[in-house]
MILUMKE-78519 format. One record per residue (C-alpha): residue number from 0; residue in three letters; x, y, z. Coordinates in Angstrom, 3 decimals, padded with zeros to 6 digits, always signed. Each point is the difference from the previous one (the first is absolute). Example, Ala and Ser with C-alpha at 12.3 -4.5 7.8 and 13.67 -1.06 7.14 Angstrom:
2
<r 0, "Ala", <+012.300, -004.500, +007.800>>
<r 1, "Ser", <+001.370, +003.440, -000.660>>
//
This chain:
421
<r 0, "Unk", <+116.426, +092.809, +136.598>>
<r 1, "Unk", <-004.003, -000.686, -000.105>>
<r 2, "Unk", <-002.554, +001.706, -001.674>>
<r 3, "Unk", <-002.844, +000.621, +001.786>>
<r 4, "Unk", <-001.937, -003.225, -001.216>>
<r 5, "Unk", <+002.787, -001.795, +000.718>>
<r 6, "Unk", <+000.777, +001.136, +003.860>>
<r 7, "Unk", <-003.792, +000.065, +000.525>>
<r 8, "Unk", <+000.087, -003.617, -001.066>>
<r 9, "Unk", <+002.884, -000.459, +002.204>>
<r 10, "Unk", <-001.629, +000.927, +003.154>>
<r 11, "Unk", <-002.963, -001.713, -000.593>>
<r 12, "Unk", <+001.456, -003.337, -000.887>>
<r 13, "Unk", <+002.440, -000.107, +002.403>>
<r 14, "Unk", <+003.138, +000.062, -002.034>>
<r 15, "Unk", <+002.417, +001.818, -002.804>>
<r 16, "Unk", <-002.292, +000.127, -003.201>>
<r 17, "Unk", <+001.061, +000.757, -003.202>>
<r 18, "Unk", <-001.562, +000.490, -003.178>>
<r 19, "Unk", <-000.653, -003.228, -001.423>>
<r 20, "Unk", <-000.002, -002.349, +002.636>>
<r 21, "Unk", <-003.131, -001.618, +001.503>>
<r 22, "Unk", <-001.031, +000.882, +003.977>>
<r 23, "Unk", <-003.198, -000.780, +002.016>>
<r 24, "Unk", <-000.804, +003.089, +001.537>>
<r 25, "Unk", <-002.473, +000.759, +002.880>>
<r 26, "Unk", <-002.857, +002.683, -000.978>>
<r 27, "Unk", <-001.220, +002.775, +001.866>>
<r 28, "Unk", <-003.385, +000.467, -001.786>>
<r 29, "Unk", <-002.282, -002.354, -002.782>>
<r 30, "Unk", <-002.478, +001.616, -001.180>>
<r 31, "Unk", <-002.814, -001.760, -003.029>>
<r 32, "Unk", <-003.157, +001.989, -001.316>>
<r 33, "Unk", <-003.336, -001.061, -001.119>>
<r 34, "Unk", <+000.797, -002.107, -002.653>>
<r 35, "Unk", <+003.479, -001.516, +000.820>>
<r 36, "Unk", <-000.868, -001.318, +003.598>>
<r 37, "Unk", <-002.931, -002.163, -001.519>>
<r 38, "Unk", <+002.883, -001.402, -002.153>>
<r 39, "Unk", <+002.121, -000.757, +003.340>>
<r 40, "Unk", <-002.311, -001.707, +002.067>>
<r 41, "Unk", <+000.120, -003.508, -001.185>>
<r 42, "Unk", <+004.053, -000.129, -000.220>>
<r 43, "Unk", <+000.099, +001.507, +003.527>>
<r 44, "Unk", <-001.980, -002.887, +001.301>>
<r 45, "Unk", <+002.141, -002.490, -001.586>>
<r 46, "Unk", <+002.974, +001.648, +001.465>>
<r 47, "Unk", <-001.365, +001.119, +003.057>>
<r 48, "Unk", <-001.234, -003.866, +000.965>>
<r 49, "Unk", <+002.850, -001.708, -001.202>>
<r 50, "Unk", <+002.542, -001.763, +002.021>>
<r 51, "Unk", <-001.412, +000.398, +003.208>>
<r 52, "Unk", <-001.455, +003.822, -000.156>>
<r 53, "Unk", <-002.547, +001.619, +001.558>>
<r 54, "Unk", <-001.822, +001.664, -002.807>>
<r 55, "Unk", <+000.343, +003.632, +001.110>>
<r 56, "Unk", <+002.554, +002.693, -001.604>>
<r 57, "Unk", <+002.689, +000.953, +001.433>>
<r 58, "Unk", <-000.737, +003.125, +001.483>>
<r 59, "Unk", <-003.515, +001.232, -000.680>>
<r 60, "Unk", <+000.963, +004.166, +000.558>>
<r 61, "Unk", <+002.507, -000.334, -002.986>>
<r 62, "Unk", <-002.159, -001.085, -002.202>>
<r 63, "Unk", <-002.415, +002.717, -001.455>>
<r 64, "Unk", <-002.785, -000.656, -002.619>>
<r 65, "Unk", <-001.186, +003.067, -002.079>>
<r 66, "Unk", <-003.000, +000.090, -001.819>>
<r 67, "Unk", <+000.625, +002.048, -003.044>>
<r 68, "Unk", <-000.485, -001.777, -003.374>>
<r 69, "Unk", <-003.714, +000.161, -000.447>>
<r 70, "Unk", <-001.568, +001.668, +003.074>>
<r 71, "Unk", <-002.950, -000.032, +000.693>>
<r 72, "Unk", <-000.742, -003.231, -001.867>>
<r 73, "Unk", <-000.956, +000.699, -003.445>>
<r 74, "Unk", <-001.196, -003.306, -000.416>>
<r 75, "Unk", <-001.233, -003.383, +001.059>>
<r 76, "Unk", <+003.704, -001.822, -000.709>>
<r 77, "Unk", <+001.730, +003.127, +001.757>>
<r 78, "Unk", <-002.662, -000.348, +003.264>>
<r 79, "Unk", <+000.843, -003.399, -000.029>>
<r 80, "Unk", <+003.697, +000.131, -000.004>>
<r 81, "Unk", <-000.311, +002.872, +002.592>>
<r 82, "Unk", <-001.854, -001.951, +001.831>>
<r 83, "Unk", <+002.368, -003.528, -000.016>>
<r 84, "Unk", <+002.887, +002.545, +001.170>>
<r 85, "Unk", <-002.156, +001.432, +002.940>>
<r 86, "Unk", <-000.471, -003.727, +001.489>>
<r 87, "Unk", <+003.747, -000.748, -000.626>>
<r 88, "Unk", <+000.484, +003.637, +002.372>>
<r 89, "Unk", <-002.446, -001.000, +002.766>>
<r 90, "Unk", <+001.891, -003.139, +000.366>>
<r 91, "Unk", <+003.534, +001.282, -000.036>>
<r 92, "Unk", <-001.272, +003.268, +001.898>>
<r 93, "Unk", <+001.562, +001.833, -002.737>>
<r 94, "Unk", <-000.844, +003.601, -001.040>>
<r 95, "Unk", <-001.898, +001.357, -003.077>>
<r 96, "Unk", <+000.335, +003.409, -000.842>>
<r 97, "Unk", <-002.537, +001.715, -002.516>>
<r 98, "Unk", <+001.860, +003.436, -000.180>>
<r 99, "Unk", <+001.380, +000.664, -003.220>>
<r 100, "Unk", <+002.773, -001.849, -002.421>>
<r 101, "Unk", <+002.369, -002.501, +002.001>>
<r 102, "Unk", <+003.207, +001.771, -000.523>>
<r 103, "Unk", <-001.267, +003.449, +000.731>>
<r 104, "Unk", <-001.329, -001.172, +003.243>>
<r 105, "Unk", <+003.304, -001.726, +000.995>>
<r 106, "Unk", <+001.947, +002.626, -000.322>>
<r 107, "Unk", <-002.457, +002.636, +001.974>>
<r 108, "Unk", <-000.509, -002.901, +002.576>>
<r 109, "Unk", <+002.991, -002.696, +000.540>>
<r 110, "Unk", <+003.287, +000.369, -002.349>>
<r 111, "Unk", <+003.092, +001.078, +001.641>>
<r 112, "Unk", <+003.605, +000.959, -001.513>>
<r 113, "Unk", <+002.155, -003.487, +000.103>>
<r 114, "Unk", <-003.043, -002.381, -000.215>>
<r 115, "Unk", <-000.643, -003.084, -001.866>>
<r 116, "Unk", <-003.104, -000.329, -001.167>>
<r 117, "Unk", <-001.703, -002.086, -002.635>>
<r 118, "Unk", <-003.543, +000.131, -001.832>>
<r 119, "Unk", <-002.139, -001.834, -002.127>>
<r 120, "Unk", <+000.109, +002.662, -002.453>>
<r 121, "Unk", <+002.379, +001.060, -002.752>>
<r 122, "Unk", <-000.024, +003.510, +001.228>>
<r 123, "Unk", <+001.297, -000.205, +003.408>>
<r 124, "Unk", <+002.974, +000.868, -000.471>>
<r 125, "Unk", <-001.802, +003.590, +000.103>>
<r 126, "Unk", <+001.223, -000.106, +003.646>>
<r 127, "Unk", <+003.104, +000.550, -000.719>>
<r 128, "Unk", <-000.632, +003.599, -000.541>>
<r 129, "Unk", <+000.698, -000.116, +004.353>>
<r 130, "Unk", <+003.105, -001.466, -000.070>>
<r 131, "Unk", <-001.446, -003.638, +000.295>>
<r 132, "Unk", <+000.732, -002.969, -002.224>>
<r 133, "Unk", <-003.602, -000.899, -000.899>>
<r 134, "Unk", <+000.061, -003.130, -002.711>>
<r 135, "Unk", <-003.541, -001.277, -001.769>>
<r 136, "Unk", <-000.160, -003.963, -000.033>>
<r 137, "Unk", <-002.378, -002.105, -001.258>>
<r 138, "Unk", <-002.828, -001.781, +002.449>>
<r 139, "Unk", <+001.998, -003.338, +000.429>>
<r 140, "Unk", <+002.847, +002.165, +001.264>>
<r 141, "Unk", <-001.946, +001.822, +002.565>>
<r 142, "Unk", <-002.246, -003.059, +001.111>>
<r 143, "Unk", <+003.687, -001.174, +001.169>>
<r 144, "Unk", <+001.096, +003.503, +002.183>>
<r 145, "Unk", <-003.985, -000.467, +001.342>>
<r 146, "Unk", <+001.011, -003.368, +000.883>>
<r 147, "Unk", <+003.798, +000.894, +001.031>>
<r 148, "Unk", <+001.204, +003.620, -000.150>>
<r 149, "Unk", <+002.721, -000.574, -002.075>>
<r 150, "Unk", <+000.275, -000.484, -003.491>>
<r 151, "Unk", <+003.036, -000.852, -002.293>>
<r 152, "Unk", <+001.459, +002.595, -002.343>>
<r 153, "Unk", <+002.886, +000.615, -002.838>>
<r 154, "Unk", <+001.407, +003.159, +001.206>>
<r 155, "Unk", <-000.218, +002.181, -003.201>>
<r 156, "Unk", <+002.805, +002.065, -001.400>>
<r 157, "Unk", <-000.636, +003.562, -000.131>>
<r 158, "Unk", <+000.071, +002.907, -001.847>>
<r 159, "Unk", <+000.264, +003.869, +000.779>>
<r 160, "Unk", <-002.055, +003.088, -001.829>>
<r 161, "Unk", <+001.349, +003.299, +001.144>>
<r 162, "Unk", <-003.165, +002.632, -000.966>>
<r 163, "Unk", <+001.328, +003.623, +000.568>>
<r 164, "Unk", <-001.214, +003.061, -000.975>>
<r 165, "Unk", <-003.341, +002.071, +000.506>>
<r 166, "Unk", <-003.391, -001.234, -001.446>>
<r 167, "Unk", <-001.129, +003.200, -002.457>>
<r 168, "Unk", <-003.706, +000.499, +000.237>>
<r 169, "Unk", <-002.120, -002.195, -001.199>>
<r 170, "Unk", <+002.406, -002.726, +000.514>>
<r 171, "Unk", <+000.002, -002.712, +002.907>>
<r 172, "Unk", <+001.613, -002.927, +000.845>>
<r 173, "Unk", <-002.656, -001.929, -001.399>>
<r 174, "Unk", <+001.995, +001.139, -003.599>>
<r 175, "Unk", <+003.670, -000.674, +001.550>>
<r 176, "Unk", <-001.020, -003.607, +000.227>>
<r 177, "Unk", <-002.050, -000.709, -003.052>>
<r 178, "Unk", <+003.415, +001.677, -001.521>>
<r 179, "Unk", <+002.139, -002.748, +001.998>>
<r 180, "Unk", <-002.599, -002.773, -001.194>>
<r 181, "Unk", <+000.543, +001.554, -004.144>>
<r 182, "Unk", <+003.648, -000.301, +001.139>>
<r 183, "Unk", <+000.409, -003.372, +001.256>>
<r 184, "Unk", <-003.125, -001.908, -001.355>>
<r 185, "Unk", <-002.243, -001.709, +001.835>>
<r 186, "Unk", <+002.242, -003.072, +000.852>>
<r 187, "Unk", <+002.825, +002.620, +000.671>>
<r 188, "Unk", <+000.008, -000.499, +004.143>>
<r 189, "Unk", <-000.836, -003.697, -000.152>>
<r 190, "Unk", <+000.508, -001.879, +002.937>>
<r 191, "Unk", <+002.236, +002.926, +001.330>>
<r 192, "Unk", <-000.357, +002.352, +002.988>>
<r 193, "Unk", <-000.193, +003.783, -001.256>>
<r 194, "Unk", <+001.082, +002.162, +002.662>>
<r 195, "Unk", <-000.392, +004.476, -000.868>>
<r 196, "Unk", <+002.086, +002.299, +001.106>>
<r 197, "Unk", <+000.555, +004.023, -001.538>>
<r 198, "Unk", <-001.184, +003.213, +000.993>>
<r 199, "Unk", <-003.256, -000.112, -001.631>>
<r 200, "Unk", <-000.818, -003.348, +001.928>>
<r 201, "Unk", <+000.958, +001.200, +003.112>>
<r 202, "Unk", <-002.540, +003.357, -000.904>>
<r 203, "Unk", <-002.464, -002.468, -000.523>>
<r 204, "Unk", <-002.923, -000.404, +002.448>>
<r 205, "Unk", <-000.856, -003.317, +001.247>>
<r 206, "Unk", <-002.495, -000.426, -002.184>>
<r 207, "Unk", <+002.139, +000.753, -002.438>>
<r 208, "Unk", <+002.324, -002.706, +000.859>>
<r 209, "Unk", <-002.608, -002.386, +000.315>>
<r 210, "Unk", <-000.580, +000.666, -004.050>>
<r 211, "Unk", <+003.314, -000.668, -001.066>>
<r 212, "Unk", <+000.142, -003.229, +001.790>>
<r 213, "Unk", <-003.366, -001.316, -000.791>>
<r 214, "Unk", <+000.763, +000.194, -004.176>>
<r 215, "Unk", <+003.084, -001.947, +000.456>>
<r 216, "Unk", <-002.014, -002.845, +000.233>>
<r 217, "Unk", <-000.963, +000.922, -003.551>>
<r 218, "Unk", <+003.670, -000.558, -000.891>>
<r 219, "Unk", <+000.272, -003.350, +001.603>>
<r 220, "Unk", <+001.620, +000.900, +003.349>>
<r 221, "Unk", <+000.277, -001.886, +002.810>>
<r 222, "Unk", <-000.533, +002.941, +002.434>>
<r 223, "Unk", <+001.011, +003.685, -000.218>>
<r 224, "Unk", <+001.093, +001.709, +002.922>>
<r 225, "Unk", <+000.773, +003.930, +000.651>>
<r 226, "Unk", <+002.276, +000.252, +002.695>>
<r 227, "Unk", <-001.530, +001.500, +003.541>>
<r 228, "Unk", <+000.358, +002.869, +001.124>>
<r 229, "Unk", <-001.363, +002.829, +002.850>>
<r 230, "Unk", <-003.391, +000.940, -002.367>>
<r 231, "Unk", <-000.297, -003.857, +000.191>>
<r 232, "Unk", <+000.501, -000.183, +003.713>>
<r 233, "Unk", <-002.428, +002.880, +000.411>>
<r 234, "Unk", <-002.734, -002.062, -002.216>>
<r 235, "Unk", <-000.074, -002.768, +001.910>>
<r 236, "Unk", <+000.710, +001.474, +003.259>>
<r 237, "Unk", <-002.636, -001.178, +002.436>>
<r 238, "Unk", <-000.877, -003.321, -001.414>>
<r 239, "Unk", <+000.521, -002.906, +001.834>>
<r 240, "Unk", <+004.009, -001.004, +000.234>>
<r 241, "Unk", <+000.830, +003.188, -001.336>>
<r 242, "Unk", <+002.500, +001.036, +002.804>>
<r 243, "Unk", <+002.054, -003.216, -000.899>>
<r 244, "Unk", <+000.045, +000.382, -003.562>>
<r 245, "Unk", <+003.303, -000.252, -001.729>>
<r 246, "Unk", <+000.622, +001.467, -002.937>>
<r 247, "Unk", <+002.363, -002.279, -002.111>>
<r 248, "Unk", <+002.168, +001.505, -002.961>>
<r 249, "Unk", <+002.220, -000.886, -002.594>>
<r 250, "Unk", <+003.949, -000.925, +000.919>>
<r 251, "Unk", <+002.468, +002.717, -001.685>>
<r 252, "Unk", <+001.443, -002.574, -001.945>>
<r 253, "Unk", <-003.384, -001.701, -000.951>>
<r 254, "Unk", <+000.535, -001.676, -003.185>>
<r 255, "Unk", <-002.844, +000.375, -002.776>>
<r 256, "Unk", <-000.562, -001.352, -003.436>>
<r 257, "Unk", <-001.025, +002.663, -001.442>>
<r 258, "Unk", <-000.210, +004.017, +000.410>>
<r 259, "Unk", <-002.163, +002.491, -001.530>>
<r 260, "Unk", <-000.396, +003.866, +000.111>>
<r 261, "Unk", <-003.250, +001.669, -001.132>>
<r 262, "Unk", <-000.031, +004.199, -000.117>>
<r 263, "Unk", <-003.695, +001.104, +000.448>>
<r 264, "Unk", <+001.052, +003.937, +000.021>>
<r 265, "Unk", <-000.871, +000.027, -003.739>>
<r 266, "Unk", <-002.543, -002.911, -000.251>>
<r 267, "Unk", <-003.529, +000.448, -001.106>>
<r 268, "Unk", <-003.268, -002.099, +000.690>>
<r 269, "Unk", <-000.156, -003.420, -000.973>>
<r 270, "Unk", <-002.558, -002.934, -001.416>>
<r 271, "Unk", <+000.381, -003.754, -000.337>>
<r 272, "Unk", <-001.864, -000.550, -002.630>>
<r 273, "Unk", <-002.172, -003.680, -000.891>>
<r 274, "Unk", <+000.821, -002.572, +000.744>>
<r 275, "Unk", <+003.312, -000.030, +001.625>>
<r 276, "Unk", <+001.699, +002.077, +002.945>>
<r 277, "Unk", <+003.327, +000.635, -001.841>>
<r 278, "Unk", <-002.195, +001.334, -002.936>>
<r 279, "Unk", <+000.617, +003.318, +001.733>>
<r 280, "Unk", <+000.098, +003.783, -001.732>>
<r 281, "Unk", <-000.514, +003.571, +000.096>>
<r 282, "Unk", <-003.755, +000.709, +000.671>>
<r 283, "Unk", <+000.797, +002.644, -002.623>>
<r 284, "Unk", <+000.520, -002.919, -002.532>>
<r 285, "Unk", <-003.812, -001.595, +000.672>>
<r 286, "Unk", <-001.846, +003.037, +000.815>>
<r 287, "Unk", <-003.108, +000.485, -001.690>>
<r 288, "Unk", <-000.756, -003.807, +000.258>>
<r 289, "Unk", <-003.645, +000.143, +001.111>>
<r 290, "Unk", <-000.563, -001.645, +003.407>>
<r 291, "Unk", <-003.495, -001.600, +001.468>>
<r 292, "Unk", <+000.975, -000.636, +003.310>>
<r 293, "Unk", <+002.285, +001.562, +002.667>>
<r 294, "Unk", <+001.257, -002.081, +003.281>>
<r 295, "Unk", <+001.449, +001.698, +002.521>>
<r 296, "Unk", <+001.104, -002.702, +003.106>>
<r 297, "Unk", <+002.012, -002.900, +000.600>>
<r 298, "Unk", <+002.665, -001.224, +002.450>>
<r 299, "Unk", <+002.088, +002.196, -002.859>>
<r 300, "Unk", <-001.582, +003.224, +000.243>>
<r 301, "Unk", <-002.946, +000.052, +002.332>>
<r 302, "Unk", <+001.469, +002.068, +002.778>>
<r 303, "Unk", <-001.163, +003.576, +001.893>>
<r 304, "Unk", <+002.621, +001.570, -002.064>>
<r 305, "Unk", <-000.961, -001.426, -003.211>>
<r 306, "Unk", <-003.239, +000.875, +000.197>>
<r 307, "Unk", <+000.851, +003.932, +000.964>>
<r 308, "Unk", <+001.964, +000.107, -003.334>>
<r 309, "Unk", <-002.951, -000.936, -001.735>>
<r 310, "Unk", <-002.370, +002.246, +001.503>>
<r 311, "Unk", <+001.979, +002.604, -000.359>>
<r 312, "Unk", <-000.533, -000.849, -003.512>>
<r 313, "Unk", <-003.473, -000.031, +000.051>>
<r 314, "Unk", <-001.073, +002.112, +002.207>>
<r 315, "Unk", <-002.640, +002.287, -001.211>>
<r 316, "Unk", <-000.239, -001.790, -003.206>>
<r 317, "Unk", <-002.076, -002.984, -001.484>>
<r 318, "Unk", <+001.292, -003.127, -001.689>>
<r 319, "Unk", <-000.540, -000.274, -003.855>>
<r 320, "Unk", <-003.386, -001.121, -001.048>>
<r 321, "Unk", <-000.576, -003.918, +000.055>>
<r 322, "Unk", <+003.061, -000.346, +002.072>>
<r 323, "Unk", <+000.010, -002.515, +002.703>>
<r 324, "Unk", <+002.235, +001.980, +002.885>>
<r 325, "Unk", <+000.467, -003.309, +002.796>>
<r 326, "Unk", <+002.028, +000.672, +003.225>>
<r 327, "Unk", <+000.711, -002.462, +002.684>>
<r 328, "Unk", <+001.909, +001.150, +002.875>>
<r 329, "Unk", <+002.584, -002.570, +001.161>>
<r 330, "Unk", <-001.488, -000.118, +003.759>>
<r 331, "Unk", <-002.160, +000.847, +002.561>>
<r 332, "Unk", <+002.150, +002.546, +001.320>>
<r 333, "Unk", <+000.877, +001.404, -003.086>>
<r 334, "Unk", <-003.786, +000.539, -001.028>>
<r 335, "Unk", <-000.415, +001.333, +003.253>>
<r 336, "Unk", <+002.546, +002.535, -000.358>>
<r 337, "Unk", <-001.055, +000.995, -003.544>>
<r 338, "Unk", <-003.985, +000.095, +001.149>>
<r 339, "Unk", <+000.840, +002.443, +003.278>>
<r 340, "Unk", <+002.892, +002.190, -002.113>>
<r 341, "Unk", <-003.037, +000.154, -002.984>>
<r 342, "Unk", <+002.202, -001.432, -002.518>>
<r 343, "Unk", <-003.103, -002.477, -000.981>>
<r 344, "Unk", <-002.416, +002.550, -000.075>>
<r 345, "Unk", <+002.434, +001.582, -002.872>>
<r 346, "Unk", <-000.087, -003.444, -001.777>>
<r 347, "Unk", <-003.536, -000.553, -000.375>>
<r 348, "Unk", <-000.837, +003.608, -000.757>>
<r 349, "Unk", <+001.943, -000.317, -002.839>>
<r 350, "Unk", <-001.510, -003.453, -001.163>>
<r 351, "Unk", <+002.016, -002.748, +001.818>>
<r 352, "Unk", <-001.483, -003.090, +001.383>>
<r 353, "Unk", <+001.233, -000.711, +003.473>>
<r 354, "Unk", <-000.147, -003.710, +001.005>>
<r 355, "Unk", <+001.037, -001.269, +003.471>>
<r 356, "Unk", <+003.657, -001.057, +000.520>>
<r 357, "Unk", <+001.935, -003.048, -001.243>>
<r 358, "Unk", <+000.958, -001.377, -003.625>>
<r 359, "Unk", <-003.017, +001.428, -001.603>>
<r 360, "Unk", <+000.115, -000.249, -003.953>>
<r 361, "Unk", <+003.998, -000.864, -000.278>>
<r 362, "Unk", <-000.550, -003.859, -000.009>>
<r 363, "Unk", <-003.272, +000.416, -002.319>>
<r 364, "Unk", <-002.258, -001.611, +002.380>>
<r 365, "Unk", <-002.194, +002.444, +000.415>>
<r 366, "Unk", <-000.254, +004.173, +000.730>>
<r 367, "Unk", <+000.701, +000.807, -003.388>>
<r 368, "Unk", <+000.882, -003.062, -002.255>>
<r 369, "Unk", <+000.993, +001.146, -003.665>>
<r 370, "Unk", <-002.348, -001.090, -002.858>>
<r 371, "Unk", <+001.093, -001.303, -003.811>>
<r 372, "Unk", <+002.007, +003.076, -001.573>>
<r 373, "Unk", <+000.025, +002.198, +003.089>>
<r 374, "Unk", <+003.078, +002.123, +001.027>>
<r 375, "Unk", <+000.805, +000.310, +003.582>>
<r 376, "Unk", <+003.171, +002.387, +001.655>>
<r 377, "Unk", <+000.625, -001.216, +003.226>>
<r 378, "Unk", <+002.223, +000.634, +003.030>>
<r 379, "Unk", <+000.484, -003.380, +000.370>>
<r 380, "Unk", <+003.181, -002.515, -000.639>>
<r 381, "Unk", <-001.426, -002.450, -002.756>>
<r 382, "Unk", <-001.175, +000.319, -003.477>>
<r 383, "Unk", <-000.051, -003.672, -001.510>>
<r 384, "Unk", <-002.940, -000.445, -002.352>>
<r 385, "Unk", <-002.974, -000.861, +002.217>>
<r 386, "Unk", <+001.415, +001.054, +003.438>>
<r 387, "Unk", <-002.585, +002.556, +000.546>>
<r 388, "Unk", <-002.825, -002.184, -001.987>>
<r 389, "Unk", <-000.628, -000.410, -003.659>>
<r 390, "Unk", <+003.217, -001.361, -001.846>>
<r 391, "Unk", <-000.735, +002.093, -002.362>>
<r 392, "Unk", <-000.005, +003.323, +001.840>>
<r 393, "Unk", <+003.326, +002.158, -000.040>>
<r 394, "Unk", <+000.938, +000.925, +003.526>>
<r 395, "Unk", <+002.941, +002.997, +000.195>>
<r 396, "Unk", <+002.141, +000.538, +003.563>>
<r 397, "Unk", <+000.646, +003.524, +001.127>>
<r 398, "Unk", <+000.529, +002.563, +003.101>>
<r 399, "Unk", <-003.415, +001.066, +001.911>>
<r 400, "Unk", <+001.474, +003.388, -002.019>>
<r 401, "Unk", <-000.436, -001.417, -003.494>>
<r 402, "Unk", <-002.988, -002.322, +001.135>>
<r 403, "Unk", <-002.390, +003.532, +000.920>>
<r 404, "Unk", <+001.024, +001.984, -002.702>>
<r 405, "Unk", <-001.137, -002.747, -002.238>>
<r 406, "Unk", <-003.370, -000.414, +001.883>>
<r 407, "Unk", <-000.058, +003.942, -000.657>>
<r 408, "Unk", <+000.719, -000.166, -003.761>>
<r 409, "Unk", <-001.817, -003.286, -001.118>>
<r 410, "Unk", <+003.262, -000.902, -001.674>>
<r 411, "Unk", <+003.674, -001.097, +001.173>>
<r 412, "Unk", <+001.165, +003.565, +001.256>>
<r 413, "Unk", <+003.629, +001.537, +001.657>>
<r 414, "Unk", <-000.844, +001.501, +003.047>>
<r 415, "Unk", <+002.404, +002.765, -000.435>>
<r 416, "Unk", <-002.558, +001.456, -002.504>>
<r 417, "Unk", <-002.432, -000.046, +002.780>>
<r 418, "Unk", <-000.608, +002.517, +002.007>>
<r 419, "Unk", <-001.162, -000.029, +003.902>>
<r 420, "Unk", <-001.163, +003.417, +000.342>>
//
C-alpha cells in the first residue's frame, strides 16, 4: 500500500514507512557544490570529532562535490571559497568534479532507479526524473550524512499528476509543468512527494523527465519521482551498479492525497511571468513584450535535446539587434555532443554566446547578470526579483522553444509562429 517515496523510504530505513512518520534512513549518494560544501565544513568537523570520532566521512566514494555555481572563479571571494573546499577534499580524499551543473552530472554519472540520495541544493530532486528519490537539504544536514550516512526524514505524503496526451508543436513539457505550477501555486506540492505517471510522461525522454521533476522544487516538493522504466534502464545501463538496480514502484493500492490530470493534446506554449512561478500564461498573452536578454541553460533546460530545439529555431537566422543570446550547456558531455553534432556552431552563427558548462547566469553571479530595468526569458526554474541580478530586472520562464524564438524576434514570441525552414 506504499507509494513510491514511501517503500523507497522503507527499504532504506529498514522498516514499514508511512507518510508522516519520522525514519533515519541510510543514503546511497551526498552530493554539495561549490558554494554549499564551504557551508558544511565546519559542522562536519564538529560532528565528525565528537564523541570519540575519527574525523573522516563515512564513505569518501559516496560523497561527490561538483563545482558548478560560479566556475571558473569570477572573483576573489569565489577563488577563495573554491579554494577552502579543495583543502577540505585533499583531506577527506574526496572528489571534485568541474563538468557542468551538479544534478545534470549525477544523473549522466551516478543516480540509479530506487536510490536515496540527498544534496545541498534545492534542485536535487531533479534526479528523480530516473526513478530515484533525490531530496535537497541544507549544509547542516549533509555535514551529518558526510559524517554518518544517514540522515533523519518525515516521510512526505504524496501526490499523483497523470499527463496524457500528445505535445502539439511548439509545445514541450517545459509548458505541461509551468501549467501544473499556475494550477497548484507555488506552495501547491509542499513537503509532498510528486510522483508522474500518463502517456505523455511515459513519451517523454529522459531529459524530459528530468524537467518535470526539477520545477517541482518550485512548488515546494520534497522530491518528485517518475516511475522507472526500460528507456530508464537503457540510460543508465553501463554505469557502475547498474546490473543491480531495482526499479521500485508504486503499490496498487498506494494511497495519495491528492490527484491531478493535465491534457496537453490541446495546450499551447507557456510563460511564468515576474516575479513568481505560478504567475504562468499563454505566451500569446505577453507577446510583444520587448526582451534584452535570452538564457538558454540550467539544470531545467540545458540538455542536448534542448539545445537542438533551439537551433532548429535559429538556424540560418540571426538574433534581434542588441539582443544578448547566452547558452550554457548543462555538461561536459552535453557540450561535447552539441560541438561534434554542430549544434553550437548553429548557435553562435546566429548570435549566441556560448559559455562553458555549469550554472552560468541562472543564480546572477556572473555570465550574464541582468541590469536595472532589463528583461530576461529564461529556461530556467526561478524568477524572484533579483535571482538573475538586479532586483529590479523582470526575468520570464519558458521552453528552449519559446526562449529562441524570442532571441529571434527581440520581443516575447510563440514559437508556433516561427518557422524552421
Amino acid at each position: 500500500m506504499g507509494t513510491i517515496a514511501e517503500n523507497i523510504f522503507s527499504q532504506k530505513s529498514g522498516r514499514r514507512a508511512s507518510a508522516g512518520e519520522y525514519v533515519v534512513a541510510n543514503i546511497d549518494y551526498a552530493m554539495a557544490h561549490d558554494t554549499t560544501t564551504a557551508w558544511a565544513i565546519e559542522p562536519f568537523q564538529g560532528i565528525a570529532g565528537s564523541a570519540g570520532g575519527n574525523g573522516r566521512v563515512w564513505n569518501s566514494d559516496k560523497i561527490v562535490i561538483p563545482f558548478d555555481h560560479a566556475v571558473p572563479a569570477p572573483n576573489v571571494a569565489a577563488a577563495t571559497m573554491q579554494k577552502e573546499i579543495r583543502k577540505f577534499a585533499r583531506e577527506q580524499n574526496l572528489r571534485i568534479v568541474q563538468q557542468g551543473v551538479c544534478h545534470q552530472i549525477m544523473s549522466e554519472q551516478i543516480v540509479l532507479p530506487g536510490m536515496l540520495i540527498v544534496g545541498a541544493d534545492s534542485h536535487t530532486p531533479t534526479q528523480g526524473g530516473l526513478g530515484a528519490l533525490a531530496c535537497g537539504v541544507g549544509s547542516t544536514d549533509i555535514a551529518l550524512v558526510f559524517a554518518t550516512g544517514k540522515l533523519w526524514f518525515r516521510v512526505p505524503e504524496s501526490m499523483r499528476v497523470s499527463i496524457e496526451g500528445r505535445f502539439p508543436q511548439g509545445v514541450y513539457p517545459k509548458d505541461a509543468v509551468l501549467t501544473l505550477a499556475g494550477q497548484i501555486r507555488a506552495e501547491g506540492a509542499a513537503y509532498r512527494s510528486v510522483e508522474f505517471y500518463g502517456s505523455a510522461v511515459r513519451e517523454m525522454s529522459i531529459g524530459s523527465r528530468m524537467t518535470m521533476a526539477n520545477m517541482c522544487s518550485e512548488m515546494g516538493a520534497k522530491c518528485a519521482i517518475v516511475p522507472a522504466d526500460e528507456k530508464t534502464m537503457e540510460y543508465v545501463r553501463g554505469r557502475k551498479g547498474a546490473e543491480s538496480a531495482r526499479q521500485v514502484h508504486a503499490d496498487a493500492d498506494a494511497h495519495y492525497i491528492e490527484e491531478i490530470a493535465i491534457e496537453v493534446g490541446q495546450m499551447e506554449p507557456m510563460i511564468a511571468c515576474p516575479h513568481d512561478v505560478d504567475n504562468v500564461k499563454p505566451v500569446r498573452e505577453v507577446a510583444g513584450r520587448p526582451v534584452d536578454q535570452v538564457f538558454i541553460g540550467s539544470c531545467t533546460n540545458g540538455r542536448t535535446e534542448d539545445l537542438h530545439v533551439a537551433a532548429a529555431l535559429l538556424r540560418g537566422k540571426m538574433v534581434a539587434d542588441g539582443m544578448r543570446l547566452v547558452v550554457v550547456p548543462a555538461s561536459q558531455l552535453i557540450y561535447d555532443e552539441c560541438m561534434r553534432d554542430g549544434t553550437l556552431s548553429v548557435l553562435m552563427q546566429a548570435g549566441a554566446t556560448v559559455c562553458n558548462p555549469g550554472c552560468g547566469p541562472c543564480l546572477g553571479r556572473h555570465q550574464g547578470a541582468l541590469a536595472d530595468g532589463e528583461v530576461c526569458v529564461a529556461t530556467s526554474n526561478r524568477n524572484f526579483q533579483g535571482r538573475m541580478g538586479s532586483p529590479k530586472s523582470e526575468i520570464y520562464l519558458a521552453s528552449p522553444a519559446t526562449a529562441a524564438a524570442t532571441a529571434l524576434a527581440g520581443r516575447i514570441a510563440d514559437p508556433r509562429d516561427t518557422s524552421t525552414r
